[in-house]
N, C-alpha and C positions, 0 to 999 in steps of 0.2 A: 504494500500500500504506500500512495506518495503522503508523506505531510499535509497536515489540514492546510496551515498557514506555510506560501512561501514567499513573505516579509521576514524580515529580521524582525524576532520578538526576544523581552527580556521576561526571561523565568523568575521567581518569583525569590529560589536560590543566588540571582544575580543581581536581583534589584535595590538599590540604595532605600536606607528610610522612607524618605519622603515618597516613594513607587508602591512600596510596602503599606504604606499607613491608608494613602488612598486607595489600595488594591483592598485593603480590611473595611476602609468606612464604605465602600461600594456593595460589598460583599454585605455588609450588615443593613444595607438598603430595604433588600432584599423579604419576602414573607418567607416563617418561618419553612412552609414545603418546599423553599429552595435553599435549604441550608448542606440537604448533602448533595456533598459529590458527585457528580456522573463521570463515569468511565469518556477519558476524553483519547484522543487518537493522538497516541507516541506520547503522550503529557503534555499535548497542548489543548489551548483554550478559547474558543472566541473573545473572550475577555484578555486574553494576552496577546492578541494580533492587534491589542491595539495598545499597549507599553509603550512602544515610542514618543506618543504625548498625552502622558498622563491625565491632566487635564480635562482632554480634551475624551478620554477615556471614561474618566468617574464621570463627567457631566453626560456624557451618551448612556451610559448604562444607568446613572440615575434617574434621567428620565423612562428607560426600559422599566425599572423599579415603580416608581411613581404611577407607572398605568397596570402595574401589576398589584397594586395595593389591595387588601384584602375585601375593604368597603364597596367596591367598583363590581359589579356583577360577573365576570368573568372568574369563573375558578381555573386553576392549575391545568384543569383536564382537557377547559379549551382552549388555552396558551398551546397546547402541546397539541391538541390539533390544527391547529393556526398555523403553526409551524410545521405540521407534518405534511399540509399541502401546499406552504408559501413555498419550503427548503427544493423539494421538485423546480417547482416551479421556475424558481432561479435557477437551476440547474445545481444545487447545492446538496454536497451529500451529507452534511451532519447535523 
């Protein structure tokens, strides 16, 4: 299999404080049924193909957070169907 991402990303092992801390406050955005883990391809992440600028990083996935908040009628189960026919769609396999 080729790599999900092939941009240069930094792993979370390489990442300076300040990469780290925002990669935690993004991550705790988040509702609790996205707290574990999913099996990612070779150890990468969607959310690490985009380390390069931080920033610009937490503020994109914050707002992914923000429409996923618990209050909003969407549950989990149709995020993940949303995404099982956008991901095609684009031609995206994960």
């Amino acid at each position: 299999t080729s790599p999900m991402t092939w941009i240069k990303i930094v792993r979370p092992e390489e990442a300076d404080p300040s990469l780290l801390d925002l990669l935690q406050k993004t991550r705790a955005l988040y509702p609790p049924e996205y707290s574990v883990p999913v099996t990612s391809v070779e150890g990468e992440s969607i959310v690490l193909s985009h380390t390069l600028i931080p920033k610009a990083m937490h503020h994109a996935f914050a707002l992914l957070a923000e429409l996923m908040r618990p209050e909003l009628p969407l549950e989990r189960r149709h995020h993940e169907m949303i995404a099982t026919l956008v991901s095609p769609a684009n031609r995206c396999f994960y």
